[in-house]
C-alpha positions as CSV (number, residue, x, y, z in Angstrom):
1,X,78.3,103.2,-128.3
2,X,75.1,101.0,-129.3
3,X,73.6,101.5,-132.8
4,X,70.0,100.6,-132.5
5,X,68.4,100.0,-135.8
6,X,64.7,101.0,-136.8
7,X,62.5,99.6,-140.0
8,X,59.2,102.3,-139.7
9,X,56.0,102.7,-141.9
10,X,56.6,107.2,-143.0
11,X,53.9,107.7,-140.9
12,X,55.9,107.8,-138.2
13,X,58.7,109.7,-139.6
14,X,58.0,112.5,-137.7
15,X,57.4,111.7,-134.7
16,X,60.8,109.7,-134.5
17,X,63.1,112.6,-136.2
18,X,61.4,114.8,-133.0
19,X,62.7,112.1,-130.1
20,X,65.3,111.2,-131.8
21,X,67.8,113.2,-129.8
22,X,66.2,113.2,-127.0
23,X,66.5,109.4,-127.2
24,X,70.1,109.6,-127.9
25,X,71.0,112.1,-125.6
26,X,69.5,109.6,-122.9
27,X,70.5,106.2,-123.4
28,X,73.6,106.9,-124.9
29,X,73.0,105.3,-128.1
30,X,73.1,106.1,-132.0
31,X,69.3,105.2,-134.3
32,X,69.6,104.3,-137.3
33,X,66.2,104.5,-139.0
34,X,64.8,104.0,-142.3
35,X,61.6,105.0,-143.2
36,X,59.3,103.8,-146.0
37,X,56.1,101.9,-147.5
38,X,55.0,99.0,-144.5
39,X,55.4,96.7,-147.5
40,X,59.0,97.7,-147.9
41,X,59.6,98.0,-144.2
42,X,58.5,93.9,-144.0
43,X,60.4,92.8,-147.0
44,X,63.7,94.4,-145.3
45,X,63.1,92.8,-142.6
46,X,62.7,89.6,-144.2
47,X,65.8,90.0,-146.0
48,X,67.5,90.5,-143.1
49,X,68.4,94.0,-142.5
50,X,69.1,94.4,-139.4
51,X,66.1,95.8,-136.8
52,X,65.5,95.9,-133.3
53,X,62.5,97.9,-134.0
54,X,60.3,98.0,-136.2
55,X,56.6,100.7,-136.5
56,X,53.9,99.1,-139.0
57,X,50.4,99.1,-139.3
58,X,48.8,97.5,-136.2
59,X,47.8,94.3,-138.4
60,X,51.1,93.8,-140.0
61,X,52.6,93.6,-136.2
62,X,50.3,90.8,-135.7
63,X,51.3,89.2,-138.9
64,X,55.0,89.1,-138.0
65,X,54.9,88.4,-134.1
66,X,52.6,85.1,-135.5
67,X,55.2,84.8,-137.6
68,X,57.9,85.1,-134.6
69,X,59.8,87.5,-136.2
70,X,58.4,90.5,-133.4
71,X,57.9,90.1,-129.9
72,X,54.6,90.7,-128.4
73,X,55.7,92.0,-125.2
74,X,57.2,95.0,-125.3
75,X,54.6,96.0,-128.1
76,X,52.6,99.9,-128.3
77,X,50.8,101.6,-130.4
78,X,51.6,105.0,-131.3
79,X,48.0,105.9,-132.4
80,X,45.7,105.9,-135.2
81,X,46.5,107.9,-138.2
82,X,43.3,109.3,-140.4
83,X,44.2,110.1,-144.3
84,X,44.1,113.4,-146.6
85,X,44.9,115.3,-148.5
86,X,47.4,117.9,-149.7
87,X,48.1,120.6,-152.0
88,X,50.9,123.4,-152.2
89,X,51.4,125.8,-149.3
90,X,49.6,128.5,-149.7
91,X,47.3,127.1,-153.2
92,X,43.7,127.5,-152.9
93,X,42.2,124.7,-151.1
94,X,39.2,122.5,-152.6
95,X,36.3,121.3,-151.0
96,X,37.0,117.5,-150.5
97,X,34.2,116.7,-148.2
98,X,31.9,114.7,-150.1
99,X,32.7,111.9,-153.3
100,X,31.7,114.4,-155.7
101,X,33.6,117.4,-154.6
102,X,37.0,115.0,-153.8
103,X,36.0,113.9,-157.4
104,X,36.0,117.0,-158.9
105,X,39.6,118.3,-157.2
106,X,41.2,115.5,-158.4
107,X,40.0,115.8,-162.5
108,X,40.8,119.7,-162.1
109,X,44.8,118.6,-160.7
110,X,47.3,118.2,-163.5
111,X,49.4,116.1,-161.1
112,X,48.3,113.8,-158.2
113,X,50.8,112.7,-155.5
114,X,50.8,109.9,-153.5
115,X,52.9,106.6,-152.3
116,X,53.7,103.5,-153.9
117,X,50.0,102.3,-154.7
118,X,51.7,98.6,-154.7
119,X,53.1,98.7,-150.9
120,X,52.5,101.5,-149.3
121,X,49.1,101.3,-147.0
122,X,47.8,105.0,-148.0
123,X,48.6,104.8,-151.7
124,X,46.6,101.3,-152.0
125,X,44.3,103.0,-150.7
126,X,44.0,106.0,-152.7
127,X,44.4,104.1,-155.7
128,X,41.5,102.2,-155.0
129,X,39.1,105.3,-154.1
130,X,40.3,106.4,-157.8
131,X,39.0,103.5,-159.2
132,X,35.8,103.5,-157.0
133,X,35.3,107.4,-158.4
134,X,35.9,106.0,-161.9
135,X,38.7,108.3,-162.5
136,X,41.8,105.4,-162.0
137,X,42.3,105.5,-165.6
138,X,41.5,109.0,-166.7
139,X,44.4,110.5,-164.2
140,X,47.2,107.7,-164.3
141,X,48.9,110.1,-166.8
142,X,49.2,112.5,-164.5
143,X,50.0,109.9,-161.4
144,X,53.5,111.3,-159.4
145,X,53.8,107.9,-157.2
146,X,56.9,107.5,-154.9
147,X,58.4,105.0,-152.6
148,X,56.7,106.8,-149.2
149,X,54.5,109.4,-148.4
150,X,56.8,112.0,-147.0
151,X,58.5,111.7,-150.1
152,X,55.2,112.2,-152.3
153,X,54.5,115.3,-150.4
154,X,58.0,116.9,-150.6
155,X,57.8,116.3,-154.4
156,X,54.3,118.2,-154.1
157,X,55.9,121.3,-151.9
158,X,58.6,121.4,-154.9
159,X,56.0,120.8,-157.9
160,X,56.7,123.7,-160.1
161,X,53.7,125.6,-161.8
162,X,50.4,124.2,-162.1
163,X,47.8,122.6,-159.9
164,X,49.1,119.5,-158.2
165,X,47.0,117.3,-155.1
166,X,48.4,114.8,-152.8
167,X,47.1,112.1,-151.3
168,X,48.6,110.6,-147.8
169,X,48.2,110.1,-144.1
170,X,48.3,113.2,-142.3
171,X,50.8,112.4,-139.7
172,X,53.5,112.9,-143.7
173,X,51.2,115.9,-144.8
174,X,52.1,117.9,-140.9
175,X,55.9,116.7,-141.0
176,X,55.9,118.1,-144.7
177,X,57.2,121.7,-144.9
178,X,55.0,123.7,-148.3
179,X,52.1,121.6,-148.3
180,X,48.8,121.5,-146.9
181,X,46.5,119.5,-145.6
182,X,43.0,120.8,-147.3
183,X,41.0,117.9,-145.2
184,X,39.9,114.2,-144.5
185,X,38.7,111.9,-147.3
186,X,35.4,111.7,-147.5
187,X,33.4,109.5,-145.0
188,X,33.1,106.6,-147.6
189,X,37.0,106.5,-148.2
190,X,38.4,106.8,-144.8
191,X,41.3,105.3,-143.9
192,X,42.7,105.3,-140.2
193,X,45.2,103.0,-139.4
194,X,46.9,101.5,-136.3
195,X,50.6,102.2,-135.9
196,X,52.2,99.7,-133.6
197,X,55.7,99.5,-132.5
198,X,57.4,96.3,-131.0
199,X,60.7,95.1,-130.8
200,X,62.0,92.5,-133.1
201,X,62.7,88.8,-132.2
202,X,66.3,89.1,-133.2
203,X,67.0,92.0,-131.6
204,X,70.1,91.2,-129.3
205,X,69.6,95.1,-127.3
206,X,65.8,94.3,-125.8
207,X,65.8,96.8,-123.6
208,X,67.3,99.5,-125.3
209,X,64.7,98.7,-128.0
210,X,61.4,98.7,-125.1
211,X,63.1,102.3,-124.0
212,X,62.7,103.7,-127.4
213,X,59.6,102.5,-127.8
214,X,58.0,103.6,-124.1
215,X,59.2,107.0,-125.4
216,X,57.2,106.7,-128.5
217,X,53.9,105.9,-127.0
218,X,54.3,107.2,-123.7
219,X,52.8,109.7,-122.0
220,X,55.9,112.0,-122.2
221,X,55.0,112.2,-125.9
222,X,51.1,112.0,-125.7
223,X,51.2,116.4,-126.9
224,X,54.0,115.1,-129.9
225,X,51.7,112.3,-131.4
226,X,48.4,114.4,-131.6
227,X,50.5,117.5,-132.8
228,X,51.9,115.2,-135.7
229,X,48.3,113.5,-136.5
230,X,48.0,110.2,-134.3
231,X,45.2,109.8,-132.5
């Protein structure tokens, strides 16, 4: 039986764990994936673990295929992923519309959640609207950071007590069971990004790799990616 191996940004964690059997039950094969920051996801791949796939941001793709290390043909996007943000299941939900009322959410939260703001595209991100709301230094106390999304917002769905808010793309917020996504960021802060998938230029099962990926960003899944927050 093939193993195919998969290096993915988390916000496509979802969408994989739902055709993964599918996949499987297919072709035959066994996916190994491992999910995390883009940042990580490259630096693995530079180490060397092994990949046949691999789902980044749209960008990053073009990095590593100019860097022959993914192939351009064979390549997909999945869609474009907008970001938001979270609080408990069920917690009231604040307005988060405009700079001021996002502003205000986030000083009245005695924990904020959200990925590694070093290599992990949303929590960059968010750490930089923080410091563009002049608030970067007045929450880090209360910062819960984490290697990925999903993980921030499973720590959020188990935060005890309190009034915790998340921060992350909302393809991790709709995979996440006990959280909920309250709305965009504001028009200022946006972030959507471009998730690509392509196989990798030392993958020795090509094929294999293009069917997982036509099953990703076909049309079979066109219902799956909006449901989970591509666009």
């Amino acid at each position: 039986m093939s193993t195919l191996s998969l290096l993915s940004g988390g916000a496509a964690q979802g969408l994989v764990k739902a055709l993964q059997e599918r996949f499987c039950a297919t072709t035959g094969a066994t996916l190994k994936a491992r999910f995390g920051a883009v940042g990580a996801m490259k630096e693995a791949l530079l180490a060397g673990e092994p990949c046949d796939v691999m789902i980044v941001t749209a960008a990053m793709v073009d990095d590593l295929v100019g860097e022959g290390l993914l192939r351009a043909e064979g390549r997909a996007d999945l869609g474009r992923v907008r970001t938001g943000v979270a609080v408990k299941a069920g917690a009231p939900r604040p307005d988060v519309s405009t700079a001021a009322a996002l502003k205000a959410a986030l000083l009245a939260a005695d924990g904020v959640y959200f990925p590694d703001p070093v290599r992990a595209t949303a929590g960059i991100h968010f750490a930089n609207v923080l410091r563009r709301l002049g608030i970067h230094e007045q929450l880090a106390p209360r910062f819960r950071t984490y290697p990925a999304g999903a993980i921030a917002m499973r720590e959020l769905a188990a935060a005890q007590g309190g009034a915790p808010i998340g921060c992350t793309q909302v393809t991790e917020i709709r995979y996440t069971e006990g959280v909920d996504c309250v709305g965009l960021l504001p028009p200022e802060f946006e972030l959507a990004t471009v998730y690509t998938a392509a196989v990798a230029a030392g993958s020795k099962q090509a094929e294999l790799a293009r069917a997982l990926i036509v099953l990703l960003a076909g049309d079979e899944a066109r219902a799956l990616r909006a449901a989970g927050g591509f666009e």
